[in-house]
DRENGU-222819 format. One record per residue (C-alpha): residue number from 1; x, y, z. Coordinates in steps of 0.5 Angstrom, whole numbers, padded with zeros to 4 digits. Last residue first. Example, Ala and Ser with C-alpha at 12.3 -4.5 7.8 and 13.67 -1.06 7.14 Angstrom:
BEGIN
R / resi / u / v / w
R / 2 / 0027 / -0002 / 0014
R / 1 / 0025 / -0009 / 0016
end
This chain:
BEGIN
R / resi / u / v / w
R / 76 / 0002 / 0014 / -0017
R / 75 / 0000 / 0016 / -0024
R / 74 / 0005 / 0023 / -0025
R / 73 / 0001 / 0029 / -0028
R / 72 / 0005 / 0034 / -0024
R / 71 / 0012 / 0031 / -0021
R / 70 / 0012 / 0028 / -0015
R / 69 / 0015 / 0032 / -0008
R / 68 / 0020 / 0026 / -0005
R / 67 / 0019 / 0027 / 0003
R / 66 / 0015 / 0019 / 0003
R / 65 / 0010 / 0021 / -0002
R / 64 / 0008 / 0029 / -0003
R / 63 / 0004 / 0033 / -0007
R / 62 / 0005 / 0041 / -0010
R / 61 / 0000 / 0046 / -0009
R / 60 / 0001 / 0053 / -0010
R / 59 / 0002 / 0052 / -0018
R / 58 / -0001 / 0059 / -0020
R / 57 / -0007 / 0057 / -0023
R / 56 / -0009 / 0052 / -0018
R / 55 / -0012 / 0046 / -0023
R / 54 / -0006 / 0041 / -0022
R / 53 / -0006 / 0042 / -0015
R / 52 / -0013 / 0040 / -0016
R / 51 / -0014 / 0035 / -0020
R / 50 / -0008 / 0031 / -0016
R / 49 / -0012 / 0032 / -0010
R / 48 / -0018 / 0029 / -0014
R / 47 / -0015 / 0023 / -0016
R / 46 / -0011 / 0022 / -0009
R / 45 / -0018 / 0021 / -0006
R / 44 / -0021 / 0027 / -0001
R / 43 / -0021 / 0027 / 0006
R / 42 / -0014 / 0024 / 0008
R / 41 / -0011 / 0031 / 0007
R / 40 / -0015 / 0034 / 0013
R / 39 / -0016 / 0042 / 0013
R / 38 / -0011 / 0044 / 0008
R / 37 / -0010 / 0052 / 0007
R / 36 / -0011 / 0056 / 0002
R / 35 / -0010 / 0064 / 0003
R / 34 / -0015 / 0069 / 0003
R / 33 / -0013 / 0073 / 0009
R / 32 / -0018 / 0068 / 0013
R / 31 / -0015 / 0063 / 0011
R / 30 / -0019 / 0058 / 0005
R / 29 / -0021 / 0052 / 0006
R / 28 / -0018 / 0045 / 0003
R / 27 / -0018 / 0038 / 0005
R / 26 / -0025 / 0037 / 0005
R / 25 / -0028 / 0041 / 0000
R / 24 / -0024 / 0037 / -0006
R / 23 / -0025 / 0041 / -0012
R / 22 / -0028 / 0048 / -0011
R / 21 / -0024 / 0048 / -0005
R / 20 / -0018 / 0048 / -0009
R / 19 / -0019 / 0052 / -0014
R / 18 / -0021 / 0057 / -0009
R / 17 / -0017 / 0063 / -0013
R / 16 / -0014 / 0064 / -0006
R / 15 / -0007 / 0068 / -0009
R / 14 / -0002 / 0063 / -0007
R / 13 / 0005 / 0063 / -0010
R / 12 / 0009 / 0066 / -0003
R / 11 / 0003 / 0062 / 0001
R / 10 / 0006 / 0055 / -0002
R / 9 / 0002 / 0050 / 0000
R / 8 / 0003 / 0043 / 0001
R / 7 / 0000 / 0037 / 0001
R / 6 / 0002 / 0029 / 0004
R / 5 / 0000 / 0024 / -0001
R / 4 / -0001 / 0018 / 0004
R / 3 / 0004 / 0012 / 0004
R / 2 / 0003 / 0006 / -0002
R / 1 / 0000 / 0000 / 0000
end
């Protein structure tokens, strides 16, 4: 079994478009000062993580496996 998907975000390239939120509500929310935060990785399936950190238009988002970042578009 592979290890979670540990998601990071980084605050200097986010812009709070909600892209995010939109596609997997239970991991991500938006901070007070508009900035995307995640809530609970493990809420949303690997799939529709991948869709949204391939949908965040300044590419804020990146994924993790066992500390290594993975690519972009990279099947588990």
């Amino acid at each position: 079994m592979n290890e979670p998907l540990d998601v990071k975000i980084d605050w200097d390239r986010c812009m709070g478009s909600g892209n995010c939120v939109f596609w997997a509500p239970q991991t991500f929310d938006l901070s007070e000062d508009g900035h995307a935060v995640v809530i609970d990785a493990s809420a949303t399936d690997e799939e529709r993580l991948r869709i949204a950190a391939e949908g965040c238009p300044v590419g804020a988002i990146s994924l993790w496996r066992g500390g290594v970042e993975l690519p972009a578009g990279e099947e588990s």
